[in-house]
KOLZAMAR-250429 format. One record per atom (N, C-alpha, C): residue number from 0; residue in one letter; atom name; x, y, z. Coordinates in nm, 3 decimals, padded with zeros to 5 digits. Example, Ala and Ser with C-alpha at 12.3 -4.5 7.8 and 13.67 -1.06 7.14 Angstrom:
<zadrens>
<zadren num="0" residu="A" atome="N" u="01.319" v="-00.569" w="00.780"/>
<zadren num="0" residu="A" atome="CA" u="01.230" v="-00.450" w="00.780"/>
<zadren num="0" residu="A" atome="C" u="01.320" v="-00.330" w="00.780"/>
<zadren num="1" residu="S" atome="N" u="01.285" v="-00.225" w="00.708"/>
<zadren num="1" residu="S" atome="CA" u="01.367" v="-00.106" w="00.714"/>
<zadren num="1" residu="S" atome="C" u="01.290" v="00.003" w="00.787"/>
</zadrens>
This chain:
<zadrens>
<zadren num="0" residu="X" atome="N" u="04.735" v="-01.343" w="04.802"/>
<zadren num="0" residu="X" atome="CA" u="04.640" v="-01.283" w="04.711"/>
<zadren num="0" residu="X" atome="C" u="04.540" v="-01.387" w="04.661"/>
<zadren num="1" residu="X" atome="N" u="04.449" v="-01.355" w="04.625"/>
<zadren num="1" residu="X" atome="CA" u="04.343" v="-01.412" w="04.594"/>
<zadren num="1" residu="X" atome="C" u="04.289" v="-01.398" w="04.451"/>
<zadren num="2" residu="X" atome="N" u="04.200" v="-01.523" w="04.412"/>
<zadren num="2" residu="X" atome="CA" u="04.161" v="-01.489" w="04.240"/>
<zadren num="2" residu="X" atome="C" u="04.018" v="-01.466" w="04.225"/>
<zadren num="3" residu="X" atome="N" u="04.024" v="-01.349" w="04.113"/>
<zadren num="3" residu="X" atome="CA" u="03.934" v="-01.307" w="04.097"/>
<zadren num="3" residu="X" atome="C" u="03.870" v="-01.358" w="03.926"/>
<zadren num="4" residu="X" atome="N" u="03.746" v="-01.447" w="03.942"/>
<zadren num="4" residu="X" atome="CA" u="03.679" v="-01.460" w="03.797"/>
<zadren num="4" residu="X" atome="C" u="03.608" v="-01.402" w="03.708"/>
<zadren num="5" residu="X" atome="N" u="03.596" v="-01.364" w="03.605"/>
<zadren num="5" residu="X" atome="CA" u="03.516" v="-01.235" w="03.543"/>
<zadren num="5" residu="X" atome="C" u="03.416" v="-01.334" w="03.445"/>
<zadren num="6" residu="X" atome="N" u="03.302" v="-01.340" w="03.438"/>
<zadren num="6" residu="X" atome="CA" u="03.248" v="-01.413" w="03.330"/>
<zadren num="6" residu="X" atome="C" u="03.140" v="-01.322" w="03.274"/>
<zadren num="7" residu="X" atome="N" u="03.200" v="-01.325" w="03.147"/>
<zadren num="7" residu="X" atome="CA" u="03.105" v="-01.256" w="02.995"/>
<zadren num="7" residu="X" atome="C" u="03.000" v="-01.276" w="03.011"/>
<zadren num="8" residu="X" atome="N" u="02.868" v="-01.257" w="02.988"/>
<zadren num="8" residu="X" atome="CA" u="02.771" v="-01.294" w="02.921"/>
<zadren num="8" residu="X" atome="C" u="02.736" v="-01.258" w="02.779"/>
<zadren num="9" residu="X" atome="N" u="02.720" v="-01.316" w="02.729"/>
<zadren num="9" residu="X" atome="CA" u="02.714" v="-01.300" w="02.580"/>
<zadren num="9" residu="X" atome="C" u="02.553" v="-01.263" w="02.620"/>
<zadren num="10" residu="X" atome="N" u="02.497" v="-01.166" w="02.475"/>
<zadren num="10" residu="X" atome="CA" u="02.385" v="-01.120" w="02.437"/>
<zadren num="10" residu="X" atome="C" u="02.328" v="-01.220" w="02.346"/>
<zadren num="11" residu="X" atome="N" u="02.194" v="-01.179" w="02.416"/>
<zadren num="11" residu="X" atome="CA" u="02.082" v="-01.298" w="02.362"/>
<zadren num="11" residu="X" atome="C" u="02.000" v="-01.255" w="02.315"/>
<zadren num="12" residu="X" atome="N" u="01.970" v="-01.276" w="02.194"/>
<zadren num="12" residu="X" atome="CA" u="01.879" v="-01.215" w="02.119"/>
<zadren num="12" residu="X" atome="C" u="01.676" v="-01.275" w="02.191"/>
<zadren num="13" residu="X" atome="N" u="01.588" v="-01.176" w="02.193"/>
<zadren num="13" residu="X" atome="CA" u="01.533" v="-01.247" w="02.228"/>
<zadren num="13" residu="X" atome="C" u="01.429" v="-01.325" w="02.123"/>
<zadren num="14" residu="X" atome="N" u="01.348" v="-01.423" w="02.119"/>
<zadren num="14" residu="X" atome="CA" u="01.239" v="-01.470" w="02.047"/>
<zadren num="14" residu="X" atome="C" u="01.212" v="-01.425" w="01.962"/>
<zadren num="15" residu="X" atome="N" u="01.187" v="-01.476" w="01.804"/>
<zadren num="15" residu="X" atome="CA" u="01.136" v="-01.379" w="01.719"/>
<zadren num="15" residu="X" atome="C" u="00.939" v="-01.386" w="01.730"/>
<zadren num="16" residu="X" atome="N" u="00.912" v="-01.262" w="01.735"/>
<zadren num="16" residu="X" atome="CA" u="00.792" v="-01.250" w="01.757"/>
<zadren num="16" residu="X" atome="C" u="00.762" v="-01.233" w="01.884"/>
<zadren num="17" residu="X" atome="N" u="00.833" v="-01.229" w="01.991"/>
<zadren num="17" residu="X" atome="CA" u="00.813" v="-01.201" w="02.139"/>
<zadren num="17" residu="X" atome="C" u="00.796" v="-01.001" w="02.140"/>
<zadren num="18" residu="X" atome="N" u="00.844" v="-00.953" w="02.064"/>
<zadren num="18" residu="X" atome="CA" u="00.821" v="-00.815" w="02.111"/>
<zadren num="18" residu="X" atome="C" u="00.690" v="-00.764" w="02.014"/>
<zadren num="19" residu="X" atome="N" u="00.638" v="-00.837" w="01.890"/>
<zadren num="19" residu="X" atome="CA" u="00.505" v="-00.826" w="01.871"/>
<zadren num="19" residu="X" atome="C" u="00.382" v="-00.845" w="02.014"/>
<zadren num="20" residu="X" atome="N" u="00.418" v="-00.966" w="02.020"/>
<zadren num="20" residu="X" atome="CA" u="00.342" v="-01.053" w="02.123"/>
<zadren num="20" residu="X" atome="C" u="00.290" v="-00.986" w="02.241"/>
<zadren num="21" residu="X" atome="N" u="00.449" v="-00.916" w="02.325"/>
<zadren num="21" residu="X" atome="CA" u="00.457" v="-00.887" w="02.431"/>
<zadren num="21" residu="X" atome="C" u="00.358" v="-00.727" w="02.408"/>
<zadren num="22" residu="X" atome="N" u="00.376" v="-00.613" w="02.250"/>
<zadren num="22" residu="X" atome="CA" u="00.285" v="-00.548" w="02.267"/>
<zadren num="22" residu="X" atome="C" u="00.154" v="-00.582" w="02.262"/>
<zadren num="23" residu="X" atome="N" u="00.114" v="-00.662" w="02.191"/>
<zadren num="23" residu="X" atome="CA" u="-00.038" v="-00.706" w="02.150"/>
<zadren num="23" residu="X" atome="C" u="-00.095" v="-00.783" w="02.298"/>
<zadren num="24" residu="X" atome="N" u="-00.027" v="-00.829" w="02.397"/>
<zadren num="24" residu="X" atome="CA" u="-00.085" v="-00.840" w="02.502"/>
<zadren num="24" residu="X" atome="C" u="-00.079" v="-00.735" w="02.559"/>
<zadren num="25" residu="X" atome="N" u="-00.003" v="-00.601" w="02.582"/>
<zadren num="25" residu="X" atome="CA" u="00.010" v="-00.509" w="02.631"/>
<zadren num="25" residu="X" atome="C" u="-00.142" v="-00.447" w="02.614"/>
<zadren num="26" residu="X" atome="N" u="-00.137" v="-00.458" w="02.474"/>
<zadren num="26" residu="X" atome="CA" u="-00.284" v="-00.376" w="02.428"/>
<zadren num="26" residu="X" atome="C" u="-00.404" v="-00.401" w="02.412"/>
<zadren num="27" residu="X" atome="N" u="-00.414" v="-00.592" w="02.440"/>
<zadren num="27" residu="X" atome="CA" u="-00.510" v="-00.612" w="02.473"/>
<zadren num="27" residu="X" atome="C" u="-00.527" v="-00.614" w="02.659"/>
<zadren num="28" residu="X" atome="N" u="-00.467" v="-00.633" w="02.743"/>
<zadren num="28" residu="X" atome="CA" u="-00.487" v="-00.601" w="02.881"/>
<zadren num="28" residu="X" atome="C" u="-00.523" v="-00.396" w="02.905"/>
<zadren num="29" residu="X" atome="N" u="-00.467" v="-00.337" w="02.830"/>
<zadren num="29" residu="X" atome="CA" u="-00.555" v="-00.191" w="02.797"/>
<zadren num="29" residu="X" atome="C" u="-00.643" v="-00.188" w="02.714"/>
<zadren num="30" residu="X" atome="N" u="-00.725" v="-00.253" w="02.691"/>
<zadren num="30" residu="X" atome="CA" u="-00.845" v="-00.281" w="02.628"/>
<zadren num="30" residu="X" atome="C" u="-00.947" v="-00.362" w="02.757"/>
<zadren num="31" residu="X" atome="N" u="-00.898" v="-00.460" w="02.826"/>
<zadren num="31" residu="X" atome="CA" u="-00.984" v="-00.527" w="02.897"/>
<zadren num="31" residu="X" atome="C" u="-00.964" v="-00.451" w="03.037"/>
<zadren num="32" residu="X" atome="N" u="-00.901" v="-00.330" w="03.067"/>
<zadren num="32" residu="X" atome="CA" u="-00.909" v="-00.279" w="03.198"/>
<zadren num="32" residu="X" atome="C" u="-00.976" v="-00.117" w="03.152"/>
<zadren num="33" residu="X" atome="N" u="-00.990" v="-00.068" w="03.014"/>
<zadren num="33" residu="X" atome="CA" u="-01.011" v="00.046" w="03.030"/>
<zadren num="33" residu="X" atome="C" u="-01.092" v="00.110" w="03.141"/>
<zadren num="34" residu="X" atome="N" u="-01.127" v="00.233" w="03.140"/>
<zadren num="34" residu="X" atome="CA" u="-01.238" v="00.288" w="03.252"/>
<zadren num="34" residu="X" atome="C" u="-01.349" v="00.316" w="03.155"/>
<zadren num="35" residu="X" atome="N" u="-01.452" v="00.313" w="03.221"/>
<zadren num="35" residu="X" atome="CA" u="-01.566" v="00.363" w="03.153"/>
<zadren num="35" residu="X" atome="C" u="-01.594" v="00.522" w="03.046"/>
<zadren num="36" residu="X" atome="N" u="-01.490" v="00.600" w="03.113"/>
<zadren num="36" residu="X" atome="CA" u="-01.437" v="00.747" w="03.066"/>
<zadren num="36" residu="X" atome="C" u="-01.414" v="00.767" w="02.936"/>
<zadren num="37" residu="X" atome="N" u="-01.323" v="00.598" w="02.934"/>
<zadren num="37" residu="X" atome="CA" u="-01.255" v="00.596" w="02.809"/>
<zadren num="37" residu="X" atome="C" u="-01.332" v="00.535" w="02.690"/>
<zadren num="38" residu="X" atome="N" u="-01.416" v="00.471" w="02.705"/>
<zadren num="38" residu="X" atome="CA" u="-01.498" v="00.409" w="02.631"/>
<zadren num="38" residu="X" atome="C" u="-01.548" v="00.483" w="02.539"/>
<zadren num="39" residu="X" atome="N" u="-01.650" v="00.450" w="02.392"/>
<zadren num="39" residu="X" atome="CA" u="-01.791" v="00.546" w="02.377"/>
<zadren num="39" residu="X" atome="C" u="-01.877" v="00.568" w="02.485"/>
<zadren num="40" residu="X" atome="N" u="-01.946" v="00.653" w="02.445"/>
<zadren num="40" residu="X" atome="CA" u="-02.069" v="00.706" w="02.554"/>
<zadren num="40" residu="X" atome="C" u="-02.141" v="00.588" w="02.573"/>
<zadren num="41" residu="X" atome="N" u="-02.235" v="00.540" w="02.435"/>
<zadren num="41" residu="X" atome="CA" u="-02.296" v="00.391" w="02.503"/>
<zadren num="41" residu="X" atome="C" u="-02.243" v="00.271" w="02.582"/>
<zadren num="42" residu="X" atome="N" u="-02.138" v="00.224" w="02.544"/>
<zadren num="42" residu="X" atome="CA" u="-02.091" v="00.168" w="02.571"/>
<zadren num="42" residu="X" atome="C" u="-02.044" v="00.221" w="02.718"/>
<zadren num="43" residu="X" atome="N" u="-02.020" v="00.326" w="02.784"/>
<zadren num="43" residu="X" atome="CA" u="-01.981" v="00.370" w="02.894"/>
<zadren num="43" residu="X" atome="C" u="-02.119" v="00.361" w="02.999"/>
<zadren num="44" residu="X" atome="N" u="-02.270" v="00.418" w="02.921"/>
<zadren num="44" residu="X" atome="CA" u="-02.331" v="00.401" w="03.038"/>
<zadren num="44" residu="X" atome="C" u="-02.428" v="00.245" w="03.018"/>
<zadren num="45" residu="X" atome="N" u="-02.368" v="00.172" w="02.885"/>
<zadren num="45" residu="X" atome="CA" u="-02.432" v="00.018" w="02.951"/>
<zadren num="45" residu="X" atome="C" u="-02.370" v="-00.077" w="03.047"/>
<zadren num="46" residu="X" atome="N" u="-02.209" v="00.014" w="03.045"/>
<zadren num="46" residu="X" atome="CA" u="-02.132" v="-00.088" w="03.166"/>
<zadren num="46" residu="X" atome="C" u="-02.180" v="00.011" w="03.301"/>
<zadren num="47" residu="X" atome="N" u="-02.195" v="00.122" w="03.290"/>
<zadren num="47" residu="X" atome="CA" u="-02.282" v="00.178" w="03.453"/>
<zadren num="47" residu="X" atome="C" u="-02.384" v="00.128" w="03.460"/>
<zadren num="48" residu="X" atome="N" u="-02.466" v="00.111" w="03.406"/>
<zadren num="48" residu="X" atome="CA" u="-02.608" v="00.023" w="03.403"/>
<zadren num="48" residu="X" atome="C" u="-02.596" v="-00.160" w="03.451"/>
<zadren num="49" residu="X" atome="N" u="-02.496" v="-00.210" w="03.398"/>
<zadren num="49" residu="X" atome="CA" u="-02.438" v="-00.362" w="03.406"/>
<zadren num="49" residu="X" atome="C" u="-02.401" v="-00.339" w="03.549"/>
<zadren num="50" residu="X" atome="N" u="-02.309" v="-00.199" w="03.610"/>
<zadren num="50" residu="X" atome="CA" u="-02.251" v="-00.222" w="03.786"/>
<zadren num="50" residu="X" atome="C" u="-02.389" v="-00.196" w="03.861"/>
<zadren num="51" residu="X" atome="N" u="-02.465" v="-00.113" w="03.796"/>
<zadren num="51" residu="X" atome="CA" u="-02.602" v="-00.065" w="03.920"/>
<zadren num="51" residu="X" atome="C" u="-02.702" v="-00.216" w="03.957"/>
<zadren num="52" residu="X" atome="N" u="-02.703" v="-00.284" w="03.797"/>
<zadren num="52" residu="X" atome="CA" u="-02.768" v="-00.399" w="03.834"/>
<zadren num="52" residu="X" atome="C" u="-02.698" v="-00.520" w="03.934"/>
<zadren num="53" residu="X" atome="N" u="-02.565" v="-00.509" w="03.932"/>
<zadren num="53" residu="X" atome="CA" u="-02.498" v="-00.592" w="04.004"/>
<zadren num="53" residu="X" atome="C" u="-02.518" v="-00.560" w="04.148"/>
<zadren num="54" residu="X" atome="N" u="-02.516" v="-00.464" w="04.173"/>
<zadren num="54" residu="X" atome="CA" u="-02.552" v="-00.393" w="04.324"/>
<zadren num="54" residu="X" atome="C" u="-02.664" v="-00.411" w="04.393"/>
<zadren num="55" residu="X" atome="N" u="-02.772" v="-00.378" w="04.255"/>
<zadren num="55" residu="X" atome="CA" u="-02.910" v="-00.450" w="04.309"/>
<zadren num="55" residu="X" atome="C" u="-02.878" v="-00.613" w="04.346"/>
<zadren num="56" residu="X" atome="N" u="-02.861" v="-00.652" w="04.241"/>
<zadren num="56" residu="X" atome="CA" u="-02.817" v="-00.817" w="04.285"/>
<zadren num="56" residu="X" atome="C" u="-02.765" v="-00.847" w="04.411"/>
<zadren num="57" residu="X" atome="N" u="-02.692" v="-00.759" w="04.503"/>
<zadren num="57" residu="X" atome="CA" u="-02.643" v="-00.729" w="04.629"/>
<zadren num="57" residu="X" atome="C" u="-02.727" v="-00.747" w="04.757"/>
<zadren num="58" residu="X" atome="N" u="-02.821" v="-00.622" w="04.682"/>
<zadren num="58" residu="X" atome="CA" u="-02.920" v="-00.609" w="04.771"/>
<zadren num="58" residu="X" atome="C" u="-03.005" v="-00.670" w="04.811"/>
<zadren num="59" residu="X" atome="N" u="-03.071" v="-00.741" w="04.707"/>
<zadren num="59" residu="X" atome="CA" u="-03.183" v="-00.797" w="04.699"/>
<zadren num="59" residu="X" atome="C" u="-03.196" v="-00.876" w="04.825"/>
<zadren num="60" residu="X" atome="N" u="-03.155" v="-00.964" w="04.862"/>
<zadren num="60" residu="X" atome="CA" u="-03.240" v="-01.008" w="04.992"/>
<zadren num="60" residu="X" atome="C" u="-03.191" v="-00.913" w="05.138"/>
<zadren num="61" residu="X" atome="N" u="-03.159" v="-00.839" w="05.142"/>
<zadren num="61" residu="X" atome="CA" u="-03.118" v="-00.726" w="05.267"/>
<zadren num="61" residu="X" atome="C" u="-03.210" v="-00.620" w="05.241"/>
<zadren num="62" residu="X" atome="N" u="-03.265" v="-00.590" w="05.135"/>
<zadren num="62" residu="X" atome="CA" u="-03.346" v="-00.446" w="05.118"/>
<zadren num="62" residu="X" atome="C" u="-03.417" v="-00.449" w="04.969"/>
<zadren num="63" residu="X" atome="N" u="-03.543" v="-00.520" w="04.985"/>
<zadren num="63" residu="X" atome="CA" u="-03.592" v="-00.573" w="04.831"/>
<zadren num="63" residu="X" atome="C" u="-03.616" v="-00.423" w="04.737"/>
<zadren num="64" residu="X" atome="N" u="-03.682" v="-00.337" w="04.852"/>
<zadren num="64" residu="X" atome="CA" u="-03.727" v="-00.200" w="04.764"/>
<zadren num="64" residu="X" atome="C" u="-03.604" v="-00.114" w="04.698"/>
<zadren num="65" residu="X" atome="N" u="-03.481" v="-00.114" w="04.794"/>
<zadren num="65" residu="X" atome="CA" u="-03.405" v="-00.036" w="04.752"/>
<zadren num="65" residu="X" atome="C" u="-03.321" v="-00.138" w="04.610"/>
<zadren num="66" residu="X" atome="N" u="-03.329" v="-00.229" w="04.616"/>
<zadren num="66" residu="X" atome="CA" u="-03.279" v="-00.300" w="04.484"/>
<zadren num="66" residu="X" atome="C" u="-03.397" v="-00.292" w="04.372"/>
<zadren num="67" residu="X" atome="N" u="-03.508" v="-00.327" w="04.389"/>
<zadren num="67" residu="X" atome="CA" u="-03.604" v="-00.277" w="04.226"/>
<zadren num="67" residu="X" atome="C" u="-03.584" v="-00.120" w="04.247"/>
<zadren num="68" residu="X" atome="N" u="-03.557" v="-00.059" w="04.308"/>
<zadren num="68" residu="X" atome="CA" u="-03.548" v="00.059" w="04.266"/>
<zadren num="68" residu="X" atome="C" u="-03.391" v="00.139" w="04.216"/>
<zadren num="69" residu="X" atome="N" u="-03.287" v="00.046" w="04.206"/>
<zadren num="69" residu="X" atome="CA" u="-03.176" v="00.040" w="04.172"/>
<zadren num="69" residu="X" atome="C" u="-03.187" v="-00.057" w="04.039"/>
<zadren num="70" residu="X" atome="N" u="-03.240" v="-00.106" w="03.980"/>
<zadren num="70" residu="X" atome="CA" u="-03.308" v="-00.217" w="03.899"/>
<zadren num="70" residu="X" atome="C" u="-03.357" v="-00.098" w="03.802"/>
<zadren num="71" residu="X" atome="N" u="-03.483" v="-00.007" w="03.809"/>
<zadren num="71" residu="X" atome="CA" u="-03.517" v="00.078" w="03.779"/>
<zadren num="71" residu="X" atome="C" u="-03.448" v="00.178" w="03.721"/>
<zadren num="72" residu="X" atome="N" u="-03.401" v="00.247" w="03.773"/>
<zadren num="72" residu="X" atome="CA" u="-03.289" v="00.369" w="03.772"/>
<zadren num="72" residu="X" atome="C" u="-03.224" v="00.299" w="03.668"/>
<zadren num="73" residu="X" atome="N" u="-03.132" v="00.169" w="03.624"/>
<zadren num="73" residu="X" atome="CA" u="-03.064" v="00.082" w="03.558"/>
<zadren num="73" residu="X" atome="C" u="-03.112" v="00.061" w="03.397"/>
<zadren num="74" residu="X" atome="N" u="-03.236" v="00.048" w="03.441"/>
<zadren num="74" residu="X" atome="CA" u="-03.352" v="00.051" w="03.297"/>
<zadren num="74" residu="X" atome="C" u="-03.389" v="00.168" w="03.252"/>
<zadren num="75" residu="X" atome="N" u="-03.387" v="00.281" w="03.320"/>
<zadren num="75" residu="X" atome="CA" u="-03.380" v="00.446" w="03.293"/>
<zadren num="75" residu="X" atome="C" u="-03.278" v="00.449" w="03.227"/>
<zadren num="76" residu="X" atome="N" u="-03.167" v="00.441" w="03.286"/>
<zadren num="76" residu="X" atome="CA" u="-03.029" v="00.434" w="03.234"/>
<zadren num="76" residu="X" atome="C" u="-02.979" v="00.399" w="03.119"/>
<zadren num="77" residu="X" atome="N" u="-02.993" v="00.269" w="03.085"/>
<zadren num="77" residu="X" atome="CA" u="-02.996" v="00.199" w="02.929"/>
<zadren num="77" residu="X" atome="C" u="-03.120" v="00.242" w="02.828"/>
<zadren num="78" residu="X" atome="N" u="-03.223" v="00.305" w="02.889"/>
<zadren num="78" residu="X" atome="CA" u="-03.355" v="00.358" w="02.741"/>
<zadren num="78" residu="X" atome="C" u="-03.286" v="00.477" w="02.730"/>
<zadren num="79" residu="X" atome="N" u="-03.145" v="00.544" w="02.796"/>
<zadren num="79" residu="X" atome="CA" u="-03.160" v="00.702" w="02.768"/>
<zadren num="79" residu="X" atome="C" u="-03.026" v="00.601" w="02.608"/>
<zadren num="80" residu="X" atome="N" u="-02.970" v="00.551" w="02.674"/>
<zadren num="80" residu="X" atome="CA" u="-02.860" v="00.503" w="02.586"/>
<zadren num="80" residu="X" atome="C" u="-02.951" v="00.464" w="02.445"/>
<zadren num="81" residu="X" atome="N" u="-03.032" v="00.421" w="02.480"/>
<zadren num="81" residu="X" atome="CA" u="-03.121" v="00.363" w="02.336"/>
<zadren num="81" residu="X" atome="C" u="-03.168" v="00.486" w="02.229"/>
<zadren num="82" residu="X" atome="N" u="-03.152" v="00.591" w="02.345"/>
<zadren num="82" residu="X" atome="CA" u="-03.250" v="00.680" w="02.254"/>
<zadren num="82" residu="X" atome="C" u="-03.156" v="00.778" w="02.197"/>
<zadren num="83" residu="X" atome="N" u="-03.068" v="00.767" w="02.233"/>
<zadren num="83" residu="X" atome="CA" u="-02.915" v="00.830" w="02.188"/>
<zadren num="83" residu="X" atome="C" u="-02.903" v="00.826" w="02.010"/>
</zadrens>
């Protein structure tokens, strides 16, 4: 026959302040990934306005017209937010 060892682990309390922590990063990483959906309205179409200009930025040396005119549309975009 053969022996068999059993070992306890005792419970460990964890960190004090680790389960604050661990939510308040929780809730700031759902803060820095929201979707635009979730946002206010302004705030939703100045970050669509912030991706259209990035795209132009894309474009720009492959297709100059179709980027000022994505540039455009971008600046349409943010005066409707202004006028909100």
């Amino acid at each position: 026959m053969g022996t068999i060892t059993v070992t306890g682990i005792a419970k460990v309390q964890p960190p004090r302040g680790a389960l604050w922590a661990a939510r308040a990063a929780a809730a700031l990483a759902r803060w820095l990934t929201r979707k635009p959906h979730e946002m206010a309205p302004a705030e939703a179409m100045a970050h669509e306005a912030a991706a259209v200009r990035a795209l132009a930025r894309r474009h720009m040396d492959t297709d100059p017209g179709f980027a000022a005119d994505l540039f455009a549309a971008a600046d349409r975009h943010e005066s409707t937010v202004a006028t909100r």
